[in-house]
C-alpha positions in Angstrom: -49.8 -41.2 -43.6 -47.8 -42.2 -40.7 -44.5 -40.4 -42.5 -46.9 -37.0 -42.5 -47.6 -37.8 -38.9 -44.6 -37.9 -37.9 -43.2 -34.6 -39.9 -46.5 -32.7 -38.0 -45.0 -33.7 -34.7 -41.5 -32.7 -35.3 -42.8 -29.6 -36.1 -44.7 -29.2 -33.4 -42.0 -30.3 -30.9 -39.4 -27.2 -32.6 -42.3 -24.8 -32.2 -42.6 -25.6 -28.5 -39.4 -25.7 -28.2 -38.8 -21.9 -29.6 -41.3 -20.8 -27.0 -39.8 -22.2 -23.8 -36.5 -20.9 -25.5 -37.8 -17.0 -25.6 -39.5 -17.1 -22.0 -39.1 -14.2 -20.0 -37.0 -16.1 -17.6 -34.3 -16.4 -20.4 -33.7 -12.7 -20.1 -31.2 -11.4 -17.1 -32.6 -10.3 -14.1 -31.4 -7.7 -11.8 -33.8 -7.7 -8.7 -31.3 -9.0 -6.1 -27.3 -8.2 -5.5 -25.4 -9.1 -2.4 -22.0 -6.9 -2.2 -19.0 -8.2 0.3 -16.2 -6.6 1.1 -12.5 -8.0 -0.8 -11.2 -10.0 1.9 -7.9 -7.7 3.7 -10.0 -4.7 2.4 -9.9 -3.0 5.8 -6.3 -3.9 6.8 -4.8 -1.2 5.0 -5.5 1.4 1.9 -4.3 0.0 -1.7 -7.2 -2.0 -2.5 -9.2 1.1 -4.3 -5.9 0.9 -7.1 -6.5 -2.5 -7.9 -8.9 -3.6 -10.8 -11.2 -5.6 -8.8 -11.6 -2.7 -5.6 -12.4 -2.9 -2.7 -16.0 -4.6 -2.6 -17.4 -7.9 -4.7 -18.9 -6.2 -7.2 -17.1 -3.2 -7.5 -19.8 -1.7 -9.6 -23.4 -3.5 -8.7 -26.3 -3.0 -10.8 -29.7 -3.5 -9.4 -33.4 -3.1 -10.4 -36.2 -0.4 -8.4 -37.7 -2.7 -5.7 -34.7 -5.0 -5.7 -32.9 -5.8 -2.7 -29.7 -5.3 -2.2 -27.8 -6.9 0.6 -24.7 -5.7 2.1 -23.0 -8.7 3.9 -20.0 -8.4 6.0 -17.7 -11.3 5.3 -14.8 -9.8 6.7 -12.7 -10.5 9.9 -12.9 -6.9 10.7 -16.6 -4.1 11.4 -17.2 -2.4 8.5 -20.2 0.5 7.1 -22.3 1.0 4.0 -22.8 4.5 4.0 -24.3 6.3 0.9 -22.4 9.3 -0.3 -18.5 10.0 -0.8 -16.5 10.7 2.3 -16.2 14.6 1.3 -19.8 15.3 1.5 -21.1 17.1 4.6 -24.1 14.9 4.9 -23.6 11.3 4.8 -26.6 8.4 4.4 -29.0 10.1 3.0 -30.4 6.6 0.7 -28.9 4.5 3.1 -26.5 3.6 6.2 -25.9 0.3 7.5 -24.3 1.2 10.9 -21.7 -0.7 12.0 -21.8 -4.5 11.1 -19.2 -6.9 12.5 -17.9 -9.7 10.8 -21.0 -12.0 9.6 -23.8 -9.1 9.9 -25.5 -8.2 7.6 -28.1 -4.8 6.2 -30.4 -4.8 3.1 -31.5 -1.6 1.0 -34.4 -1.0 -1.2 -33.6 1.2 -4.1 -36.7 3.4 -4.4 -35.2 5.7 -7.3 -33.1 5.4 -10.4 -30.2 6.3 -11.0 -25.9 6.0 -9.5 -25.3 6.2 -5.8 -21.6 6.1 -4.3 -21.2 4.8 -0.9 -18.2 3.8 1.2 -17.1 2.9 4.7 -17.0 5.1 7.1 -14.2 3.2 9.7 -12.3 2.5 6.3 -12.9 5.5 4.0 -10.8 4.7 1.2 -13.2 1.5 0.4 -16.0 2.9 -2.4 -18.2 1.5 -4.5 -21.2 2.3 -6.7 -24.7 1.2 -6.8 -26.4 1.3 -11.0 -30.5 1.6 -10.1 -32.6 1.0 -13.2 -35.5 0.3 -14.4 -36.6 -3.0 -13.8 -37.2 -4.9 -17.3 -40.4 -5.3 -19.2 -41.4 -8.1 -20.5 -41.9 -8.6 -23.8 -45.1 -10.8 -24.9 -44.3 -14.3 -27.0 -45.6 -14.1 -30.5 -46.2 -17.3 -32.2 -45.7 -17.8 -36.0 -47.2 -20.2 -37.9 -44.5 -22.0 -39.1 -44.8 -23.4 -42.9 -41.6 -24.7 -44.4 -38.6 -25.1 -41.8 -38.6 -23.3 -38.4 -35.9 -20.5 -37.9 -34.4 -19.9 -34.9 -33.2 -16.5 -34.3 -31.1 -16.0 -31.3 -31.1 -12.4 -29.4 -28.1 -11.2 -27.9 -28.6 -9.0 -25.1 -25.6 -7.0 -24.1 -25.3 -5.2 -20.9 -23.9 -2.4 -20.5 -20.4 -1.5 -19.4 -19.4 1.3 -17.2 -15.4 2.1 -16.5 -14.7 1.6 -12.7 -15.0 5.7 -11.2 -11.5 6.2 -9.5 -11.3 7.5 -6.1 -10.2 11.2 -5.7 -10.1 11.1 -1.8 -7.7 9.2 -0.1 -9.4 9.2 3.5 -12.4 9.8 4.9 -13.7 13.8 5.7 -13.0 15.4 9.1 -17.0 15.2 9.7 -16.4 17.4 13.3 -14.5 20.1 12.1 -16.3 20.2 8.4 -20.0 20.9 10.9 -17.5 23.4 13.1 -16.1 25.7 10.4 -19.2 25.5 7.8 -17.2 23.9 5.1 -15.0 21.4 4.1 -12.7 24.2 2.4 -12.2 26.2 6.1 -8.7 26.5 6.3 -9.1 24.4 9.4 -10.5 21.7 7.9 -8.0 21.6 5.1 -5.2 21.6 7.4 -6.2 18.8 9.1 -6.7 16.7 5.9 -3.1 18.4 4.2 -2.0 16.8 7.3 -3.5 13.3 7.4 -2.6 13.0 3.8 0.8 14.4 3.1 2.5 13.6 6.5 0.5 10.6 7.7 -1.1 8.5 5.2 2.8 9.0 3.3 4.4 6.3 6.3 3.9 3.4 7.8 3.3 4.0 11.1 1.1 7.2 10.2 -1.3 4.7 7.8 -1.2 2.2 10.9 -2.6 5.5 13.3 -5.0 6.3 11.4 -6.5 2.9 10.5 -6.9 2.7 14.3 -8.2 6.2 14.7 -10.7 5.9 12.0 -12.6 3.3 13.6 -13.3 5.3 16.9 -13.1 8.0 15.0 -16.4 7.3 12.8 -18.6 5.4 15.4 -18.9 8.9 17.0 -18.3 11.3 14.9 -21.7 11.8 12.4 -23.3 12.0 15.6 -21.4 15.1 16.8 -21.6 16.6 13.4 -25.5 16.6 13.5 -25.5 17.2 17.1 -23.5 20.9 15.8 -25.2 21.8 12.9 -29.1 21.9 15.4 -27.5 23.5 18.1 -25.3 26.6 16.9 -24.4 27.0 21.6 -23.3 23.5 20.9 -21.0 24.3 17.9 -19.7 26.9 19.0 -18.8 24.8 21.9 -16.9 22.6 20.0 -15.0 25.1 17.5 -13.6 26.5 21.0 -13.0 23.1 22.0 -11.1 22.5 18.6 -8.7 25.2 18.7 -6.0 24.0 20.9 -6.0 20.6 19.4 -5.4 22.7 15.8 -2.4 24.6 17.5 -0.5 22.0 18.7 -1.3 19.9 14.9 0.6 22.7 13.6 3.6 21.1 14.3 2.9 17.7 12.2 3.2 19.9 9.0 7.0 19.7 9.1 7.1 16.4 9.5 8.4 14.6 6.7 10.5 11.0 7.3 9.4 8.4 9.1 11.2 9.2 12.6 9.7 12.5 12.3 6.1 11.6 11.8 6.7 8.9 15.2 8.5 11.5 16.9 6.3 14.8 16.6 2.8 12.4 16.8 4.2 11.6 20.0 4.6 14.9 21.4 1.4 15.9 19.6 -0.7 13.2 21.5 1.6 14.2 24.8 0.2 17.7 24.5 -3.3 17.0 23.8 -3.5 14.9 26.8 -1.8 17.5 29.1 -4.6 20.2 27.8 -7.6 17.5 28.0 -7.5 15.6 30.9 -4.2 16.5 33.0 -4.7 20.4 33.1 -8.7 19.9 33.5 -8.0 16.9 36.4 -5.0 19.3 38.6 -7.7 21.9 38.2 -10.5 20.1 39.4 -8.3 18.2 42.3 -7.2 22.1 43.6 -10.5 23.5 44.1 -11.9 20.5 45.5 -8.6 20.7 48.4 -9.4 24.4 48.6 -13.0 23.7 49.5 -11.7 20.7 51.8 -9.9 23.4 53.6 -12.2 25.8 54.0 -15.0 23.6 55.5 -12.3 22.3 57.9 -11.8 26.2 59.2 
């Protein structure tokens, strides 16, 4: 009798044991992701060549209703913006703003499926967001056991999706792209022949428009929007835009790194002649013209 007892709560013990086993909290869960950016990410392009990116995870996968946090743990700001940085409209599923180092934004996916999203002060950092359906659970059957329990382990394999590589190397020329109507103006493709075949190709060109980018995009979606519900206003700014174009014109012969220093220089010189010293000598002679005339 007591040898019978025994075997009955052995058995009983494995049974139990094959239930705890096959709980729903044995199966992987997806309903929170926090992404960082790779430390150095923002110093410099090269990080979207590497294997690992330019974000920890690369490639995050989350459930509907999850949360996903986007946590700067950087030295330098950075954006979560949805979208790639050739699209017109930026943020449409999300758009953290600016967050220096230690902020932090949080997204709920509503919808399924794959959403790109980059930084807008460092354009050449992307990543990708996997929404899915958030898993069922499966209910526990129990089967009377008669001769020896069998275990039977269940593998669940996730799935595995190749890293998507980056065919932009900068981030889109947002002002100009709302100016001309499209990204494929002959304006706008100047510009970015420019940035990428005479600046992003040297040293001191990668290290001007690191710096540039981060004014550049704290201002510049706001402009964009700002031209496409006032067509006074963009027209406005595709007059303003023209002079700057003309004297850009000259950066496309640039080709060695003395060059690209050189002509930048003059290119700067001449936009802040046309800006602010030709608008300031003007403004300075008709206010001593209309000294002089109240004085007679």
């Amino acid at each position: 009798m007591k040898t019978k007892a025994i075997s009955s709560i052995f058995l009983l013990f494995t049974i139990a044991a094959g239930i705890i086993s096959m709980s729903p909290a044995s199966f992987a869960e997806h309903s929170e992701v926090t992404i960082t950016p790779i430390s150095g990410s923002g110093s410099g392009s090269g990080c979207e060549l590497t294997e690992e990116g330019c974000y920890n995870p690369s490639i995050a996968t989350v459930d509907v209703g999850g949360v996903v946090t986007f946590s700067n743990t950087d030295s330098v700001s950075h954006t979560f913006s949805s979208g790639v940085p050739s699209d017109d409209v930026i943020g449409t599923e999300f758009n953290s703003g600016m967050l220096a180092p230690g902020d932090s934004a949080e997204w709920i996916p509503e919808n399924i499926g794959e959403f790109s999203y980059f930084d807008m002060i460092h354009p050449w950092m992307q990543g990708t967001i996997i929404v899915q359906e958030a898993a069922a659970e499966e209910p526990v059957v129990v089967e009377e056991v008669v001769e020896e329990p069998v275990v039977v382990e269940e593998v669940v394999e996730e799935p595995v999706v190749a890293p998507q590589e980056s065919s932009e190397e900068g981030g889109g020329c947002l002002i100009a792209t709302a100016a001309y109507g499209s990204e494929l103006a002959p304006q706008v493709q100047m510009l970015r022949e420019i940035r990428d075949n005479q600046l992003m190709n040297t040293e001191s060109g990668s290290a001007f428009m690191t710096t540039f980018n981060e004014a550049y995009y704290s201002f510049s979606p706001i402009i964009a929007d700002m031209e496409r519900e006032s067509p006074m206003f963009k027209e406005i700014v595709k007059a303003g835009l023209t002079p700057m174009l003309s004297t850009l014109s000259i950066m496309e012969s640039a080709e060695s790194e003395s060059e690209v220093l050189g002509l930048g220089l003059s290119v700067i010189a001449l936009n802040l002649g046309m800006y602010i010293a030709a608008p300031a000598m003007m403004f300075y002679g008709i206010s001593k013209k209309v000294k002089s005339v109240k004085l007679s």
